[in-house]
C-alpha positions as CSV (number, residue, x, y, z in Angstrom):
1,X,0.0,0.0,0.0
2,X,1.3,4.0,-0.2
3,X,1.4,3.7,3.5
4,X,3.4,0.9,3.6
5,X,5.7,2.4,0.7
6,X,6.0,6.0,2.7
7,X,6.9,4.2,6.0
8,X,9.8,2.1,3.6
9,X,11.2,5.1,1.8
10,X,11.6,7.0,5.6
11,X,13.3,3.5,7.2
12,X,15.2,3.7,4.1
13,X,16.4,7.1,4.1
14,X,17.0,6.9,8.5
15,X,19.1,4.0,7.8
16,X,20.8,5.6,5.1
17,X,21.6,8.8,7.2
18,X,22.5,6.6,10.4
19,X,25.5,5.0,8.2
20,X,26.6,8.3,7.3
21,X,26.5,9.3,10.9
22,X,28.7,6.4,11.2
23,X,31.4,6.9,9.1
24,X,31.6,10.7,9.9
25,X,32.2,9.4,13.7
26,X,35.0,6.3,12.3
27,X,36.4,10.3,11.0
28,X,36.8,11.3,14.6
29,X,37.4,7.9,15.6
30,X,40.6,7.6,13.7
31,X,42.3,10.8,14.9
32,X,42.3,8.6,18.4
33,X,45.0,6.6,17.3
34,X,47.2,9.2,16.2
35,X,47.1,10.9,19.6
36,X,47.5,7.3,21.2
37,X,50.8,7.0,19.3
38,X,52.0,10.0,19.3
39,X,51.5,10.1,23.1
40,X,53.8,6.7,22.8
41,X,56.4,7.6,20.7
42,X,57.0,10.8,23.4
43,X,57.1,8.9,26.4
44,X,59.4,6.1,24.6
45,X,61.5,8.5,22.2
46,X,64.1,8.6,25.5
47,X,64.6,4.9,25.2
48,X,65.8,4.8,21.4
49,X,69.0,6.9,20.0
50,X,66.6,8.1,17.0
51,X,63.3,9.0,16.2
52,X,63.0,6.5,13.6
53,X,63.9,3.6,15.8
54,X,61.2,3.9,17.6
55,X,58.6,1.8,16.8
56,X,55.7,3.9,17.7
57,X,57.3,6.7,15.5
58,X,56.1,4.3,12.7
59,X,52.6,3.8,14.0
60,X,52.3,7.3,14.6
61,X,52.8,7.8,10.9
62,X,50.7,5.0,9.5
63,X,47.7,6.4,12.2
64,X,48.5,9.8,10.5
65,X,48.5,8.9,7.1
66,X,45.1,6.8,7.5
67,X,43.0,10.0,9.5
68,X,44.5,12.3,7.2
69,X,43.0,10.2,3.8
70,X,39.9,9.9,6.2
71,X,39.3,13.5,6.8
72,X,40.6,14.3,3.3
73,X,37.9,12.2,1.6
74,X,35.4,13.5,4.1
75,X,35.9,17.1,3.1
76,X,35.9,16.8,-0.7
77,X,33.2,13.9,-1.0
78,X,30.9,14.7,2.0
79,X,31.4,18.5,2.7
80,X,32.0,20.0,-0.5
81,X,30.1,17.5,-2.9
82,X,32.7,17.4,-5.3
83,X,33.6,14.8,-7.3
84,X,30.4,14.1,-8.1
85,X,29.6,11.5,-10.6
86,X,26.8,13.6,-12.5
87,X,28.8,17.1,-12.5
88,X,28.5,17.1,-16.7
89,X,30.9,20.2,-17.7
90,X,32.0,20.7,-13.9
91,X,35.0,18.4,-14.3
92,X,35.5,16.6,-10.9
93,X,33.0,18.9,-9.4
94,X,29.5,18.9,-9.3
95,X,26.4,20.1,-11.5
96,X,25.7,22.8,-9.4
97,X,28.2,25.6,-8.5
98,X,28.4,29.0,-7.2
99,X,31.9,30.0,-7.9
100,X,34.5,29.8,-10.6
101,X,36.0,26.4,-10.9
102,X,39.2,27.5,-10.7
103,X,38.3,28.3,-6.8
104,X,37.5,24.7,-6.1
105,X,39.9,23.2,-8.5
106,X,42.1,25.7,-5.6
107,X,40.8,24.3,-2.7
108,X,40.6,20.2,-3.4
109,X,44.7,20.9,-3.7
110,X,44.7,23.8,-1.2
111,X,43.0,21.0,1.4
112,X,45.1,18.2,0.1
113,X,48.4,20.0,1.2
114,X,47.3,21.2,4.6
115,X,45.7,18.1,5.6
116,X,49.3,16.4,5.1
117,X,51.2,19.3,6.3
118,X,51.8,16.9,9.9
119,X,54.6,15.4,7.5
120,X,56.5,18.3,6.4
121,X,56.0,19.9,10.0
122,X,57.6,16.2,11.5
123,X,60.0,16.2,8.8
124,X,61.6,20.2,9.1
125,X,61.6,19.8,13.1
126,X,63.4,16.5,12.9
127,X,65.5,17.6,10.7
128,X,66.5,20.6,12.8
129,X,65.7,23.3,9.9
130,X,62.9,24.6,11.6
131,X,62.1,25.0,15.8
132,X,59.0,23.2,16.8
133,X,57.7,26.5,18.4
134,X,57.9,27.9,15.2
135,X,56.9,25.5,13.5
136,X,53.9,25.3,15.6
137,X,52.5,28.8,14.8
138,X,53.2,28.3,11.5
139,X,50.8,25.3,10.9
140,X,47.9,26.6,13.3
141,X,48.0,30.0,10.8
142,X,47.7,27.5,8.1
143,X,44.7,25.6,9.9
144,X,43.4,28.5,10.1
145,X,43.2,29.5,6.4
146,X,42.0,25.4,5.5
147,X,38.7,25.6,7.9
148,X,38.2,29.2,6.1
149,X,38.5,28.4,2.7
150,X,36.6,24.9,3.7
151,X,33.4,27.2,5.1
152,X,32.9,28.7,1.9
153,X,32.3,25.4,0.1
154,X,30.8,23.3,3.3
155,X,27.8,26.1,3.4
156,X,27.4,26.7,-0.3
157,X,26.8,22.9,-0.4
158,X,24.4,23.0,2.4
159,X,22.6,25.2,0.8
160,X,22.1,24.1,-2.4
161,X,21.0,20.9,-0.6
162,X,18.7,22.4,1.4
163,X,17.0,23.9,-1.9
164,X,17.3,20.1,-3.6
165,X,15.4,18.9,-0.8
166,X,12.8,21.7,-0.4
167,X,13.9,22.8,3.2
168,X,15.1,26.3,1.9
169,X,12.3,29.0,2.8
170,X,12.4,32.4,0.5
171,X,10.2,35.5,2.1
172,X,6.3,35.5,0.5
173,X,5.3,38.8,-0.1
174,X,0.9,39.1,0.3
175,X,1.0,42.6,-0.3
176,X,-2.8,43.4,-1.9
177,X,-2.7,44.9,-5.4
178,X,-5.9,46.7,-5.1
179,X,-8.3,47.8,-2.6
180,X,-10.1,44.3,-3.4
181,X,-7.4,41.9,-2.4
182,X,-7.0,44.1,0.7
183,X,-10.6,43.1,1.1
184,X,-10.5,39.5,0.8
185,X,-7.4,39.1,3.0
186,X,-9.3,40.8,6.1
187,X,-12.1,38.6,5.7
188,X,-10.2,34.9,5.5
189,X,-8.3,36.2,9.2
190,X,-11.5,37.3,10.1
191,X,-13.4,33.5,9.3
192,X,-13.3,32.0,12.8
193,X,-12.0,28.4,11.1
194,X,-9.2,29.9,10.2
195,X,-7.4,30.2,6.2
196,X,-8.5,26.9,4.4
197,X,-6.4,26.7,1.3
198,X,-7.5,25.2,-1.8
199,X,-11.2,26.8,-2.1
200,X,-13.2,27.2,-4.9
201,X,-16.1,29.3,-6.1
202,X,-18.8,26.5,-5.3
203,X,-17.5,24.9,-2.3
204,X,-16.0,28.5,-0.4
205,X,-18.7,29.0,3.0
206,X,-20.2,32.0,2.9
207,X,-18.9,34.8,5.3
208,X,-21.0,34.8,8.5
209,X,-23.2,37.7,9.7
210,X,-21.7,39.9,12.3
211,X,-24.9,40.4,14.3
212,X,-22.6,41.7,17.0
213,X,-22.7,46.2,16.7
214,X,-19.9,46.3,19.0
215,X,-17.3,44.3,16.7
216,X,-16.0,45.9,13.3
217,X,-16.7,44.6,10.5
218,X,-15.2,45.1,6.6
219,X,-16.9,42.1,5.2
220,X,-18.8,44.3,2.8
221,X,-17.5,47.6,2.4
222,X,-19.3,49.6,-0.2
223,X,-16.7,51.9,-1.3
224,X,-13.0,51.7,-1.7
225,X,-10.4,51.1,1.5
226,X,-8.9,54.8,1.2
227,X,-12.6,56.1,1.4
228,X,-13.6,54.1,4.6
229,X,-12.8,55.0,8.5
230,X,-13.9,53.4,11.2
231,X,-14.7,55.3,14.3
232,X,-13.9,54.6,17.8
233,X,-17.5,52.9,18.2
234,X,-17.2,50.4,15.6
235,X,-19.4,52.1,13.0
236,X,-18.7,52.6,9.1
237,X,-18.9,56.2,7.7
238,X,-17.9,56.9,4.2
């Protein structure tokens, strides 16, 4: 039945958006691992004459290379939309775009380099070429600039979603165009049901009878709005 068809599509789509919840957590789940090892290598990095003889210095780089691919993919696939298999023109894009593709051809290699910059940054300071204080303040300026380029494209693709999927509201404007409309729009807030859309000529109820004096009424004004005022009591003078 359409019943049972709705209720499959939902269970369908929940399940759908329930794996993607779980894969965007294995995303955070990975970056564990580096901190584990990374907390390992330090505490065992007195133990060995180099870095590189330490086993967990090895770890620490596998864990590294694996959250950075994670969180790589995550950003281009899932937060930007790129790469999308239907993009036509929009070579490793998507159909839809706001910008020039030369700024997201900019950021998928922009992102790409400062999601691995961990290796250069290990690489200088062991090395000796570069302090790690400086080294430090170097790469959170660069993080920085990555989560600020990856805003623009993270809420452009949100919103084009959001339109896709209808949950994008625009601003209706109901402003009368004569002094008829005006009319009609005082008498559907004043119907004590309430609007009920989708009336026609033959089934519309016929607007009640005020029988109370007291209460104003503009049911069935006989002139235009700028010719009619209502005094304090309630009454209609034209």
């Amino acid at each position: 039945s359409e019943e049972r068809l709705h209720a499959y599509r939902g269970n369908a789509a929940n399940t759908a958006q329930n794996g993607t919840t779980l894969v965007n957590a294995g995303k955070y789940s990975s970056t564990f691992a580096v901190v584990i090892f990374a907390t390992l290598r330090s505490f065992n990095n007195r133990y060995y004459s180099s870095t590189f003889d330490n086993p967990y210095t090895w770890l620490w780089i596998i864990a590294s290379i694996v959250s950075s691919c994670y969180a790589y993919t995550w950003d281009i696939k899932m937060d930007w939309g790129l790469f999308d298999k239907n993009a036509g023109e929009n070579t490793f894009l998507r159909e839809e775009i706001v910008y020039s593709t030369g700024f997201y051809y900019f950021a998928i290699i922009e992102d790409l380099v400062l999601r691995f910059l961990w290796a250069l940054s290990f690489y200088l300071t062991e090395m000796k070429i570069v302090s790690s204080d400086i080294m430090t303040s170097i790469t959170g300026i660069l993080e920085v600039f990555r989560r600020f380029v990856w805003n623009f494209f993270r809420l452009e693709n949100e919103h084009l979603n959001n339109c896709g999927k209808f949950r994008a509201v625009r601003d209706i404007s109901i402003a009368p165009i004569d002094s008829s409309d005006q009319t009609q729009i005082l008498r559907m807030m004043d119907e004590p049901e309430g609007v009920i859309n989708r009336y026609t000529k033959t089934n519309r109820p016929k607007p009640k009878k005020n029988k109370d004096p007291e209460k104003r009424s503009l049911l069935q004004p006989r002139g235009s709005l700028q010719d009619l005022t209502i005094d304090i009591d309630g009454t209609k003078k034209l």
